[in-house]
C-alpha angles and dihedrals in degrees: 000000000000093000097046092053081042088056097046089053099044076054103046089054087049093052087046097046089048087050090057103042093063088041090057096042112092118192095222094194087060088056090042099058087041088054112037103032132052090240134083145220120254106163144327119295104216116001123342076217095056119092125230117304119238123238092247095051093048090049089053086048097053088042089061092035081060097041088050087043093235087126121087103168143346142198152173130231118184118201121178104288105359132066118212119201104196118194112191103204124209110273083041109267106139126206135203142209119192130189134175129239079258119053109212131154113272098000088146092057069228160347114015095193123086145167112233132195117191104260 
């Protein structure tokens, strides 16, 4: 019977500890795109589960959204330290893809892709 109240409350820290860490963990591409853009972030564009693309891997992405004509228009805003690549679908989601001055891996603490509506 020990073992088994020893085991709820190993459980029960564990539960607690996992609560506070993704409390703690900011994704600092999605701020960035709330503070310096007039759009703002609705959701996750790709898996919650997935890390930052990389420039690269975005580019290859918008040239087959144009080749299946998915893509109706696309641009670049520039802001101090950060680069946003916007891509307006057709039916008029846009998605962006945002990257630091610095590429490293996981900058973001997370996804690097969005979708954005205009605030």
């Amino acid at each position: 019977m020990r073992l088994f109240l020893l085991f709820l409350c190993f459980l029960e820290i564990s539960y607690v500890n996992a609560n506070e860490s993704e409390k703690k963990q900011k994704n600092f591409c999605k701020e960035a795109i709330n503070k310096n853009t007039n759009f703002r972030v609705t959701g996750i564009f790709g898996s919650s589960l997935e890390s930052e693309w990389h420039p690269a891997a975005a580019y290859v992405l918008l040239k087959e959204m144009k080749r299946f004509l998915v893509l109706q228009r696309e641009f670049v805003k520039k802001k101090s330290q950060w680069r946003f690549e916007f891509a307006e679908m057709i039916g008029g989601k846009k998605v962006v893809f945002v990257y630091h001055e610095k590429i490293l891996k996981n900058f973001c603490r997370g996804s690097n892709s969005f979708f954005v509506v205009m605030k």
